[in-house]
C-alpha positions as CSV (number, residue, x, y, z in Angstrom):
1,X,-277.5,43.2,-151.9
2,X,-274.0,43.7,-152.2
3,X,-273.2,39.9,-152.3
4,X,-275.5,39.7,-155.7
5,X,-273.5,42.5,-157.8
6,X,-269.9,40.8,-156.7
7,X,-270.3,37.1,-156.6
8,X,-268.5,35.5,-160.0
9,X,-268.4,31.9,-159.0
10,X,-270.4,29.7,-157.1
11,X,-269.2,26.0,-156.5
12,X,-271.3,23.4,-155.5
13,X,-269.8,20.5,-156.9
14,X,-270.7,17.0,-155.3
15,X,-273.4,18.6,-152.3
16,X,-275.6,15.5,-152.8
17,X,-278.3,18.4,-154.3
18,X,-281.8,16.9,-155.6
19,X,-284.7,18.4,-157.3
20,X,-285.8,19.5,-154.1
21,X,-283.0,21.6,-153.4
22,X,-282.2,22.8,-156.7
23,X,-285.5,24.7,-156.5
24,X,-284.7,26.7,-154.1
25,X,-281.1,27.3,-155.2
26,X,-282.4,28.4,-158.5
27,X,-284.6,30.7,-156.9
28,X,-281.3,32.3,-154.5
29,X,-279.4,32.7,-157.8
30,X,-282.1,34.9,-159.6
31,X,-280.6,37.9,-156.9
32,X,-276.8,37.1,-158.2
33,X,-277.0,38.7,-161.8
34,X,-273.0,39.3,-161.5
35,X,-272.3,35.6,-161.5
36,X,-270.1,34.4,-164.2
37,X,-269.6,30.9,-163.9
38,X,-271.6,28.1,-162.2
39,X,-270.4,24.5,-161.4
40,X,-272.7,22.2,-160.1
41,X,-271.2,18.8,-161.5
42,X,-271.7,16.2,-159.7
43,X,-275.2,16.1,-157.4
44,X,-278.6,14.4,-157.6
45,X,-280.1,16.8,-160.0
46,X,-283.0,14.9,-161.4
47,X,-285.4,16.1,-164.4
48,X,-286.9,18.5,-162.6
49,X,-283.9,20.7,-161.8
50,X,-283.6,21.4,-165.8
51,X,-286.7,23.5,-165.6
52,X,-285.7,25.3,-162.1
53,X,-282.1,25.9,-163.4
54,X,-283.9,27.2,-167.1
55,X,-285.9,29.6,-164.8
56,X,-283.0,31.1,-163.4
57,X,-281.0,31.3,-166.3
58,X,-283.0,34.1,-167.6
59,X,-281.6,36.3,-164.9
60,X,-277.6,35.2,-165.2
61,X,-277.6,37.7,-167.6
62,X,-273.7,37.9,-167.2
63,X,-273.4,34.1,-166.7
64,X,-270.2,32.8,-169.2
65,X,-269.5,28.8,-167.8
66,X,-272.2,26.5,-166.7
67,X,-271.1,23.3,-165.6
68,X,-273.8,20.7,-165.1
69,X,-272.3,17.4,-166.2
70,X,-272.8,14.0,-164.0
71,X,-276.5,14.7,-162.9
72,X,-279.2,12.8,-163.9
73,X,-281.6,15.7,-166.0
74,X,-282.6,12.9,-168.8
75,X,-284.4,14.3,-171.8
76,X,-286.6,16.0,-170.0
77,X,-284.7,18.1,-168.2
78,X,-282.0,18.3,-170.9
79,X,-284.4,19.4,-172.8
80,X,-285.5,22.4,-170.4
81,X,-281.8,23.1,-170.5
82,X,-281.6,23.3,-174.5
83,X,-284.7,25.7,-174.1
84,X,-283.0,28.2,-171.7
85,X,-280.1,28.9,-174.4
86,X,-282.8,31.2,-175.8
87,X,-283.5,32.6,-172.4
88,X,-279.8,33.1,-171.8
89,X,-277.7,35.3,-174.6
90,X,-274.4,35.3,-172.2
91,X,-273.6,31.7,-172.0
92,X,-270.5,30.8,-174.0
93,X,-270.2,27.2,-172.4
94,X,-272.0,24.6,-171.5
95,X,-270.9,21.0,-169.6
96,X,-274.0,18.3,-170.1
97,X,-271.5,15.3,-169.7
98,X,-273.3,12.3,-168.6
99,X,-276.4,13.5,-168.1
100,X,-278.7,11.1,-169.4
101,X,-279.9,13.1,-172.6
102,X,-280.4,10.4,-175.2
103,X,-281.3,11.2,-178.6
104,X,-284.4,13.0,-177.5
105,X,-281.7,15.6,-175.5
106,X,-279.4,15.8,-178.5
107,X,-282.4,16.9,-181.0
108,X,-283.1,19.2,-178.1
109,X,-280.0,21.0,-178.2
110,X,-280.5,20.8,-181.9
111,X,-283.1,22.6,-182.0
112,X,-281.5,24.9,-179.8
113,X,-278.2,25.6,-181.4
114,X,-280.3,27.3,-184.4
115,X,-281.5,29.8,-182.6
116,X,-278.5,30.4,-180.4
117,X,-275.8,32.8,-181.2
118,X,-273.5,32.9,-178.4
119,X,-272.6,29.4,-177.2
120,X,-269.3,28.5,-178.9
121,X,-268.2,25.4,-176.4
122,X,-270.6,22.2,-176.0
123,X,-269.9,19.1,-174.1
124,X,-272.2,16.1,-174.5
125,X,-269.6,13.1,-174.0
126,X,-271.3,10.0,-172.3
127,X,-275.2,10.8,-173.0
128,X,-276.4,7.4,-174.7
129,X,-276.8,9.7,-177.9
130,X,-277.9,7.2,-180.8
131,X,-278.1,8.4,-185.3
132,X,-281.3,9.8,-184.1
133,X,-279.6,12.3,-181.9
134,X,-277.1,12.9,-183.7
135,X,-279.0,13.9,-186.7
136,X,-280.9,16.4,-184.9
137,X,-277.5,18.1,-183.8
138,X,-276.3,18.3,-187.3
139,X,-279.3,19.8,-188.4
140,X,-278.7,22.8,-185.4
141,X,-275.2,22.7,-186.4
142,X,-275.9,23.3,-189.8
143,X,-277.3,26.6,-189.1
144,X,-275.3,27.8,-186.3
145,X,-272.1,29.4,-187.1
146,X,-271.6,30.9,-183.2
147,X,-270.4,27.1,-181.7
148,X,-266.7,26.3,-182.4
149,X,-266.5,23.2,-179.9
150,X,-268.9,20.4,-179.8
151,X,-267.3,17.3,-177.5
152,X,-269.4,13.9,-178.4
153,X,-268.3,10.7,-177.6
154,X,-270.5,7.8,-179.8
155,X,-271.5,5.8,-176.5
156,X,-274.4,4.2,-178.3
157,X,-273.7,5.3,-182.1
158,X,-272.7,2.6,-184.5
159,X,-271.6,3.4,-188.0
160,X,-274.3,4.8,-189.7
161,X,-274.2,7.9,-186.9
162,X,-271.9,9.9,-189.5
163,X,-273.4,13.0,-190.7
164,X,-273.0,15.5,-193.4
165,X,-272.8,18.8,-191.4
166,X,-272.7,21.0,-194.9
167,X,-269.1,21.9,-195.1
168,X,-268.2,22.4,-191.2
């Protein structure tokens, strides 16, 4: 279809979308390979919907800007979306804002960030991310020389959160 090759953005901020209804808009985007950036801030997106939207990352192959910040994914489904960074080798950034990730999310995305070589903007403000978490992102961090923007706010860090990130 013609739509698939020339839709860039797609916008559905704040469309009250569950788990339910981010299956099957995971399953329409696999068809819209052009798309370049995807917002979807805002919505009901539970832990489920981190394993539809990983699905469907493996065919944005030109997707640039995902925006999925102010959903409730949790570890679980943060965690699905810390796995599809090795599905997905366009994405250069990536909004997880409030989402519920916790330290089990962070060492996710840790995890992630070593094998990842193109995501150079990160955004995990608000996320309940404890020293535990935090340790695991320093340890991806440590290897990953492709990220240049990492946003964190210490919500539930206390002092002992600092970590030595080898010379970054």
């Amino acid at each position: 279809p013609i739509i698939a090759r020339t839709l860039l953005i797609l916008d559905v901020r704040r469309n009250v979308i569950t788990d339910e209804g981010a299956l099957y808009l995971a399953k329409s985007l696999r068809s819209l390979t052009g798309l370049r950036e995807f917002y979807i801030t805002s919505n009901k997106l539970g832990p489920k919907s981190g394993k539809y939207i990983k699905e469907a990352l493996s065919f944005l192959v030109n997707l640039k800007i995902l925006h999925l910040s102010q959903n409730e994914l949790g570890p679980y489904g943060g965690g699905e979306i810390a796995q599809a960074l090795s599905l997905n080798a366009s994405l250069e950034t990536l909004f997880m804002s409030n989402t519920k990730l916790g330290d089990e999310g962070a060492i996710a995305f840790g995890k992630a960030l070593i094998a990842n070589k193109m995501l150079k903007n990160l955004h995990l403000q608000s996320n309940s991310i404890g020293p535990d978490g935090l340790q695991g992102l320093a340890e991806g961090l440590k290897k990953n020389e492709a990220l240049i923007c990492l946003l964190y706010t210490s919500d539930a860090a206390d002092e002992r959160s600092s970590v030595d990130l080898g010379g970054r």
